[in-house]
Residue frames relative to the residue before (quaternion, step in Angstrom):
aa qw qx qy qz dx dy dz
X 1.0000 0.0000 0.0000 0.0000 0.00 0.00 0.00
X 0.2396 -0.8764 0.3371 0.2466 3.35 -0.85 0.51
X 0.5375 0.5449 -0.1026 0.6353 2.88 2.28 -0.16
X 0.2249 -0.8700 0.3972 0.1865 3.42 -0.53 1.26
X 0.3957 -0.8033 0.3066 0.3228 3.62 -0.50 1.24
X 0.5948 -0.5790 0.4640 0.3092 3.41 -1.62 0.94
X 0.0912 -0.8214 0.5629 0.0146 3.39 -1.03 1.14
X 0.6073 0.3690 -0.3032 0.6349 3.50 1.20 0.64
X 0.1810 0.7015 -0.6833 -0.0906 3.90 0.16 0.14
X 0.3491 -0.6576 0.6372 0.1992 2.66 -2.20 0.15
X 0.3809 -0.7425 0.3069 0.4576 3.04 -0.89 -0.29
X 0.1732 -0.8050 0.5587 0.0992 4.14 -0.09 0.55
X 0.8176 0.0926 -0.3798 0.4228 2.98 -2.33 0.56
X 0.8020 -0.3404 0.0975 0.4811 3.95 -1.03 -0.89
X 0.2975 0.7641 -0.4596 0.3412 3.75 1.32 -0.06
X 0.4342 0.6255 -0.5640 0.3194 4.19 0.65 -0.11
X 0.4891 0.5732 -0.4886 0.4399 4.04 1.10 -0.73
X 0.8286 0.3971 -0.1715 0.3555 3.90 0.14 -1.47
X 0.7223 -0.3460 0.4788 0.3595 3.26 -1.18 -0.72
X 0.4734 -0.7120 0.4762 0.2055 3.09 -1.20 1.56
X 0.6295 -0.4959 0.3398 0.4923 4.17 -0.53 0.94
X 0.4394 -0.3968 0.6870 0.4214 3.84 -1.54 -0.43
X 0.4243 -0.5858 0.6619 0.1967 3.09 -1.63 0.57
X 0.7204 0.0769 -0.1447 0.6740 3.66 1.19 -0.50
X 0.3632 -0.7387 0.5564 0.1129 3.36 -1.53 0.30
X 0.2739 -0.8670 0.4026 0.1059 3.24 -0.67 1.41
X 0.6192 -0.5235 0.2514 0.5285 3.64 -0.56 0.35
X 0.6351 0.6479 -0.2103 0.3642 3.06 0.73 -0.63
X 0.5750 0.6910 -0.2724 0.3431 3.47 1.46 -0.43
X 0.0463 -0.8869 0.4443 0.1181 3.56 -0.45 0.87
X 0.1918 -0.7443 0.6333 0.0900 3.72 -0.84 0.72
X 0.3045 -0.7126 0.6232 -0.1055 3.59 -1.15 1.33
X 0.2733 -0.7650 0.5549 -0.1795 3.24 0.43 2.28
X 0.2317 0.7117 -0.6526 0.1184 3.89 -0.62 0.88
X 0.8305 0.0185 0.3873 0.3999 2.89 -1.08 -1.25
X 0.8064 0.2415 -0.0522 0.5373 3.08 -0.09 -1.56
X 0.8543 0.2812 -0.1348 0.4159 3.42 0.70 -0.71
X 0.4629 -0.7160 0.5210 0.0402 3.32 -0.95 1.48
X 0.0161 -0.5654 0.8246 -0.0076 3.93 -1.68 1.17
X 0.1982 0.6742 -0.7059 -0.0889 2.77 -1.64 0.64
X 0.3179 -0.6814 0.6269 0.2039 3.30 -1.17 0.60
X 0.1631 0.7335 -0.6598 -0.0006 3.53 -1.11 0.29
X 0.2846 -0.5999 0.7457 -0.0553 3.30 -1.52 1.84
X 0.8819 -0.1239 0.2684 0.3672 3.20 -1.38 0.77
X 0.8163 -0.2652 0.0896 0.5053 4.06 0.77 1.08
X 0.6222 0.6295 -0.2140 0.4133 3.06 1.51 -1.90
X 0.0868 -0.7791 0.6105 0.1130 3.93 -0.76 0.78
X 0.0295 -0.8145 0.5459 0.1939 3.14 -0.90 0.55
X 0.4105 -0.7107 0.5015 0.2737 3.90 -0.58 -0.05
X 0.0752 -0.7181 0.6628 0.1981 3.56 -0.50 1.14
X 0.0225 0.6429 -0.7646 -0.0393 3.46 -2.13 0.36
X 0.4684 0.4940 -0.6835 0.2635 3.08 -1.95 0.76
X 0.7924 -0.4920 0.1912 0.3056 3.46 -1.32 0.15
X 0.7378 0.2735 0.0922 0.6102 2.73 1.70 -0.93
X 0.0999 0.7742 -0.6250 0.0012 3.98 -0.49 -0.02
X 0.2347 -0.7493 0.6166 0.0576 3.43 -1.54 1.02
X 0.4789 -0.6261 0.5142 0.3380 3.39 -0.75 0.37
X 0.6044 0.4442 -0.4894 0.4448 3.74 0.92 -0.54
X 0.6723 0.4808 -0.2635 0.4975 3.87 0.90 -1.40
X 0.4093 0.4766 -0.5339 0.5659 4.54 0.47 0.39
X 0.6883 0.5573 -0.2562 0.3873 3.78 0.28 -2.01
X 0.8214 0.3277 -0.1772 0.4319 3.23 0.67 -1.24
X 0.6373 0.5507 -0.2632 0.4704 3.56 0.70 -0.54
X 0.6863 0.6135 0.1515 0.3601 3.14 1.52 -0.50
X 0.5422 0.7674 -0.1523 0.3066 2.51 1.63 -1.07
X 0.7128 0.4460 -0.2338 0.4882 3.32 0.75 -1.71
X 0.6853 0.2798 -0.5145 0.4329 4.04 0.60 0.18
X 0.6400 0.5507 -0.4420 0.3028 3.77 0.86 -1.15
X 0.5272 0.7107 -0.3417 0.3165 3.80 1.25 -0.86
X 0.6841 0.4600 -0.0086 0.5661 3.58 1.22 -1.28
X 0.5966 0.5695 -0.4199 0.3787 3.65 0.58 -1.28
X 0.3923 -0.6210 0.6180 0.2800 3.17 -1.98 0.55
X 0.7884 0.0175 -0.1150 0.6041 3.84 1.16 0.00
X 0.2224 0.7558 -0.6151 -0.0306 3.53 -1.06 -0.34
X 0.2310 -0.7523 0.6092 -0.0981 3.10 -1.19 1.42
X 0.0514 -0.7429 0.6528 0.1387 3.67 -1.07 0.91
X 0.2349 -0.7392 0.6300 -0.0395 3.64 -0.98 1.47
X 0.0841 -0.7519 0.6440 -0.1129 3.84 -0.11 1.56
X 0.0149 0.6609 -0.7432 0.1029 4.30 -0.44 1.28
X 0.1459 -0.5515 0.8211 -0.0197 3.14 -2.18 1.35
X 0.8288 -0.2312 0.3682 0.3523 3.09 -1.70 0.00
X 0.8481 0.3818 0.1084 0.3509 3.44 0.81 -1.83
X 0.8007 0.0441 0.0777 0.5923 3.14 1.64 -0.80
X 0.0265 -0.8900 0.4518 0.0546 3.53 -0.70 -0.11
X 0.1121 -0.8384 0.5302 0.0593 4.09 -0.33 1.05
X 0.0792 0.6826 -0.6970 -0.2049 3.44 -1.48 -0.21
X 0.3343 -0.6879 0.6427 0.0442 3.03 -1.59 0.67
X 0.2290 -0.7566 0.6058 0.0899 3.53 -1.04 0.94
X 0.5737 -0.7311 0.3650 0.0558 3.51 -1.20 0.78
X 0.0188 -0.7909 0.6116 0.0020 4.08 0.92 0.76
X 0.2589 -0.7547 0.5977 -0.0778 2.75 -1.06 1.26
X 0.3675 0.6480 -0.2845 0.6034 3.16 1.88 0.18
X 0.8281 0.0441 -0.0394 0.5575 3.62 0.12 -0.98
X 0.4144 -0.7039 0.4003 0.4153 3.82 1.10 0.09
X 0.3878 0.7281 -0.3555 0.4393 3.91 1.27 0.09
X 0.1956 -0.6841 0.6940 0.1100 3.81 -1.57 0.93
X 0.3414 -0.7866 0.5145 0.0007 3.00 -1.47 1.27
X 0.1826 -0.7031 0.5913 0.3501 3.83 0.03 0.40
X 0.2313 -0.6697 0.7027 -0.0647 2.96 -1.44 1.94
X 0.8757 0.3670 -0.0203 0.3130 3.72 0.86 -0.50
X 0.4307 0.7507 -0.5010 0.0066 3.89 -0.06 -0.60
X 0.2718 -0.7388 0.6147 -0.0496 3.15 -1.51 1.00
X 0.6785 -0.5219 0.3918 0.3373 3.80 -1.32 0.17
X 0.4102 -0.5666 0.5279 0.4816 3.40 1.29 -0.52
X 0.5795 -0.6735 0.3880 0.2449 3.05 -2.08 -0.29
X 0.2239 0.7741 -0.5026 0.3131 3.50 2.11 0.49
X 0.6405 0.6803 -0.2415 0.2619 3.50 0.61 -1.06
């Protein structure tokens, strides 16, 4: 990793109502790409844009695989109105780490 992961988050911009982010992400996590709300993957510079109604962290892994398997980094950067995270990619334990959070892009 090249980015050390946050082990206290907080909560920033209007997001103080909800839950503070995971620090890791389980497979099981889901993120809800629309409109308003931004996925991005990024491999090694290369962005990609996730859509659909729904997205899993196991189904990114898998769909994925053959670049995240090889890559020298990859980050997944999810922006709302209110807030914004990124996550970095260990390839060591196959797990994403919240390296980041921001106000979003309402601001």
């Amino acid at each position: 990793m090249r980015r050390n992961p946050i082990l206290n988050p907080n909560f920033i911009g209007f997001a103080h109502y909800g839950k503070k982010p995971p620090i890791i992400l389980d497979d099981d996590t889901i993120f809800f790409p629309c409109s308003e709300h931004i996925l991005q993957l990024s491999v090694n510079d290369i962005n990609y844009f996730l859509k659909g109604s729904s997205v899993k962290i196991s189904e990114i892994c898998q769909k994925y695989d053959y670049l995240l398997k090889d890559c020298e980094y990859a980050e997944l950067f999810y922006d709302t109105p209110y807030h914004d995270v990124t996550y970095e990619y260990n390839k060591e334990d196959k797990k994403w780490y919240l390296v980041e959070q921001g106000i979003g892009y309402a601001r």
